[in-house]
C-alpha positions as CSV (number, residue, x, y, z in Angstrom):
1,X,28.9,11.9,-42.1
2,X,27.5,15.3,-43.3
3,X,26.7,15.8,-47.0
4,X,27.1,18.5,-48.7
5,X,23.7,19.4,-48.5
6,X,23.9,19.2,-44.9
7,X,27.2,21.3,-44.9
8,X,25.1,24.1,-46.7
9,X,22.9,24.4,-44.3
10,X,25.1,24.7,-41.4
11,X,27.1,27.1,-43.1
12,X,23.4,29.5,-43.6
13,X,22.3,28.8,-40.2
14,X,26.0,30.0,-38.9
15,X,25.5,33.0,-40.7
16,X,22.2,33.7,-39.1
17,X,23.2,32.9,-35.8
18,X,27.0,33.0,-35.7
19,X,27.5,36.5,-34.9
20,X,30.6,36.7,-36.8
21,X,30.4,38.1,-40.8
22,X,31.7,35.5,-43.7
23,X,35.1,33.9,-44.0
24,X,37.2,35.9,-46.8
25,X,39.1,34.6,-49.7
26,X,42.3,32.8,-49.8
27,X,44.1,35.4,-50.3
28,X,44.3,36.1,-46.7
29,X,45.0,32.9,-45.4
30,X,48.8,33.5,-47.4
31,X,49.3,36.9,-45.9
32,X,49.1,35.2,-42.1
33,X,50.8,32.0,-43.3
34,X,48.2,29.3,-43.5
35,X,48.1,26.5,-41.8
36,X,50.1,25.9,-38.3
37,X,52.9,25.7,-40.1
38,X,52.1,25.9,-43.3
39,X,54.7,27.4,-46.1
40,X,57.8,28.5,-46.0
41,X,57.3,30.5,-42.9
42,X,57.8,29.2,-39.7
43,X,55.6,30.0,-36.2
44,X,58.7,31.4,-35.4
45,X,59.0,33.6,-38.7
46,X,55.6,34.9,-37.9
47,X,56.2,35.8,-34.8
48,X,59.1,37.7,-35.8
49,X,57.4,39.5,-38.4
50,X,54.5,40.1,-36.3
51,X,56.7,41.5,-34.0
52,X,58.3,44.0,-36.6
53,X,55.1,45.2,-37.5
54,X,53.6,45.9,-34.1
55,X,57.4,47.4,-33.1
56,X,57.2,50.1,-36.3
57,X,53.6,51.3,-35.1
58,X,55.6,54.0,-33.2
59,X,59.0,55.0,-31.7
60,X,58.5,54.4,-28.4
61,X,56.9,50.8,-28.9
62,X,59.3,48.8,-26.7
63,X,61.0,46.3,-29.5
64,X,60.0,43.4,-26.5
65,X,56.6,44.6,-25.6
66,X,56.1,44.0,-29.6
67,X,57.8,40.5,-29.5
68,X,55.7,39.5,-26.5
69,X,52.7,40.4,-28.3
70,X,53.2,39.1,-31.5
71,X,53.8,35.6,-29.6
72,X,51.5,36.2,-27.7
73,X,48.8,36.6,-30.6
74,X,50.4,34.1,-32.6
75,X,50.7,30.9,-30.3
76,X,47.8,31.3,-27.8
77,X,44.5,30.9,-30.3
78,X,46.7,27.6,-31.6
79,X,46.1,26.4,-28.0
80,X,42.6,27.7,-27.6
81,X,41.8,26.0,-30.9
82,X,42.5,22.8,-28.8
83,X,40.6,23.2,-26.1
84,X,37.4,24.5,-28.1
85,X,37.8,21.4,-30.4
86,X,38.3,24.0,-33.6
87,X,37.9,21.4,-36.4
88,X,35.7,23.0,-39.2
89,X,35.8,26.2,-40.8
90,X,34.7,29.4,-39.2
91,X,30.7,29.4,-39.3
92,X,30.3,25.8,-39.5
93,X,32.1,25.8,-35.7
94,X,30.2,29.5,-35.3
95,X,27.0,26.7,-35.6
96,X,28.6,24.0,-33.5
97,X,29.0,26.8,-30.7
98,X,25.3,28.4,-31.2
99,X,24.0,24.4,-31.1
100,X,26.1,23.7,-27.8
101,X,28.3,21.5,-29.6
102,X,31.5,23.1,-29.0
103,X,32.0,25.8,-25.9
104,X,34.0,28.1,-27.4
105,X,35.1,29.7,-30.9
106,X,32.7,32.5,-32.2
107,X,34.7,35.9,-32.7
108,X,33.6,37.9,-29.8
109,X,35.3,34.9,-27.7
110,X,38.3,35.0,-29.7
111,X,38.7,38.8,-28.9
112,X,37.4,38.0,-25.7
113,X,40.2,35.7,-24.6
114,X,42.8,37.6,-26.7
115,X,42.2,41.0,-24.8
116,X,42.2,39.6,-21.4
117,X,45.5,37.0,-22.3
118,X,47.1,40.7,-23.6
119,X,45.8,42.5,-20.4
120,X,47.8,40.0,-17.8
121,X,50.8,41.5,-19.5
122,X,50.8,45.1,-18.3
123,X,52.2,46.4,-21.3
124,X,53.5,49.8,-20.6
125,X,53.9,50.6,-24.8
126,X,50.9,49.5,-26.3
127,X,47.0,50.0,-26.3
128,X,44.5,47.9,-26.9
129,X,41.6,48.4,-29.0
130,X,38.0,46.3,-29.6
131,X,36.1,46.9,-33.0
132,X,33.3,45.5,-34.6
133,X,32.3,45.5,-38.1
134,X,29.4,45.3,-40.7
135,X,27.3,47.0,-37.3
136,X,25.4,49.0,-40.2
137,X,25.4,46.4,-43.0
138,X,22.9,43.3,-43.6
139,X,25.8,41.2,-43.3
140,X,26.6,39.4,-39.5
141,X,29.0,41.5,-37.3
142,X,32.2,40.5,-36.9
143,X,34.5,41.3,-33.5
144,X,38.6,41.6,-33.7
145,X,40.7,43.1,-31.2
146,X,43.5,45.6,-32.1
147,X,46.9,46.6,-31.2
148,X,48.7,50.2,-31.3
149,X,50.8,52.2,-30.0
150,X,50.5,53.8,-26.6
151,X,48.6,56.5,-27.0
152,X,47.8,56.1,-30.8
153,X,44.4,55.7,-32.4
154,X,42.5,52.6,-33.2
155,X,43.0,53.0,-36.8
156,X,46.4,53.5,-36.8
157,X,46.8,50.0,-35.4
158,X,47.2,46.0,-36.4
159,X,43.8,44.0,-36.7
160,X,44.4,40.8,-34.7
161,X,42.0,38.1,-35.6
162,X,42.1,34.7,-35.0
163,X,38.4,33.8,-36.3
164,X,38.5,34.7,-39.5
165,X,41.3,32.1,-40.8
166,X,40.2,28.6,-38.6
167,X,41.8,26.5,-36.4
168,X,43.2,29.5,-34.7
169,X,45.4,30.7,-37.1
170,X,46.1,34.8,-36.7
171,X,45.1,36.8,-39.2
172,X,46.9,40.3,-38.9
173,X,47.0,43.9,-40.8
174,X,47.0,47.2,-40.4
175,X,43.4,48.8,-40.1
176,X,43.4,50.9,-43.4
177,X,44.7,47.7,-45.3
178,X,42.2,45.0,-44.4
179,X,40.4,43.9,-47.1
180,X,37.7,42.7,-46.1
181,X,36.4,44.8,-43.2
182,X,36.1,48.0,-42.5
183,X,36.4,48.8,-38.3
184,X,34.4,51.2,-36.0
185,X,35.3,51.3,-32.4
186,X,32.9,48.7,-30.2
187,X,32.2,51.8,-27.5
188,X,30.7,54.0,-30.7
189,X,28.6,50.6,-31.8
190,X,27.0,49.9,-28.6
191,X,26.5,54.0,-27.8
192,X,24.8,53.9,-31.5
193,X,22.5,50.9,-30.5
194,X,21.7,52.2,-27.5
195,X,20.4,54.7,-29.2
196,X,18.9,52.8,-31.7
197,X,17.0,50.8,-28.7
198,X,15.9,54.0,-27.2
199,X,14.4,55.7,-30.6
200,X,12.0,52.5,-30.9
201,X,10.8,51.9,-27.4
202,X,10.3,55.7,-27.3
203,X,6.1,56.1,-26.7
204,X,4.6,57.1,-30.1
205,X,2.4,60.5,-29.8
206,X,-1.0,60.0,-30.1
């Protein structure tokens, strides 16, 4: 058994290696339900009201294509949380992973999976967005993947994230109203460490 002495040090060594920023408060854990089925709300209930969110991001989001998705989002990480052995909270697994004791579970493979599970769907009325967060901070990135409408921009979408909560459980909002991260397009983050990489293996005049 681990003590908590041990458990502290997991949880700094996740944050070194983990690749994923800190786990927020409890207060979001209530906004996404909790637990599986933790609550007065139902799986099903959350879908739904996932579903109603992602359907008012525009007029021509197909009410269906919205359902799908908010099933989609909802259910799938459950299952992934079961085959990645998801039994600890977010960087102590984030450790697990980064030690090859688990195979899956840090939040670039959440997006990962998420994106290409969305991407078998051919959804005809919504876009699909990656992000990353804390790029320009000293705190660990963190990845998500987001949802709009066809058409619309990134931050007039819904932050899907199944890291941030544990065990799989979806954490959702729209961009503007997530409190604890603040998104910048994953194409402008790699384009700006490119450049980064380029500045400081640029020969130094003599």
């Amino acid at each position: 058994m681990i003590g908590l002495r041990g458990l502290a040090a997991l949880a700094l060594a996740a944050l070194v290696l983990g690749g994923c920023a800190g786990a927020p408060s409890g207060a979001l854990t209530s906004r996404s339900g909790g637990g599986a089925e933790a609550g007065a709300q139902t799986r099903q209930d959350r879908i739904a009201e996932l579903g109603a969110a992602i359907a008012a991001l525009g007029p021509n989001v197909d009410p269906d294509e919205a359902t799908r998705a908010a099933r989609i989002a909802i259910q799938e990480p459950l299952q992934w949380a079961i085959d990645w052995q998801v039994v600890d909270p977010p960087l102590i697994h984030n450790m697990k992973v980064n030690s090859g004791l688990r195979p899956r579970g840090l939040c670039k493979d959440w997006a990962d999976d998420l994106q290409a599970r969305m991407a078998r769907e051919d959804f005809q009325t919504l876009d699909w967005h990656r992000a990353i967060a804390n790029h320009d901070t000293v705190l660990i990135e963190h990845s998500t993947l987001i949802v709009s409408a066809k058409g619309a921009a990134m931050q007039d979408g819904i932050v899907l994230d199944p890291w941030r909560q544990g065990g799989g459980r979806l954490f959702h909002a729209r961009v503007p109203d997530d409190p604890k991260y603040r998104w910048t397009p994953r194409a402008e983050v790699f384009a700006l460490k490119r450049k980064w990489r380029a500045a400081r293996n640029a020969p130094r005049p003599e």
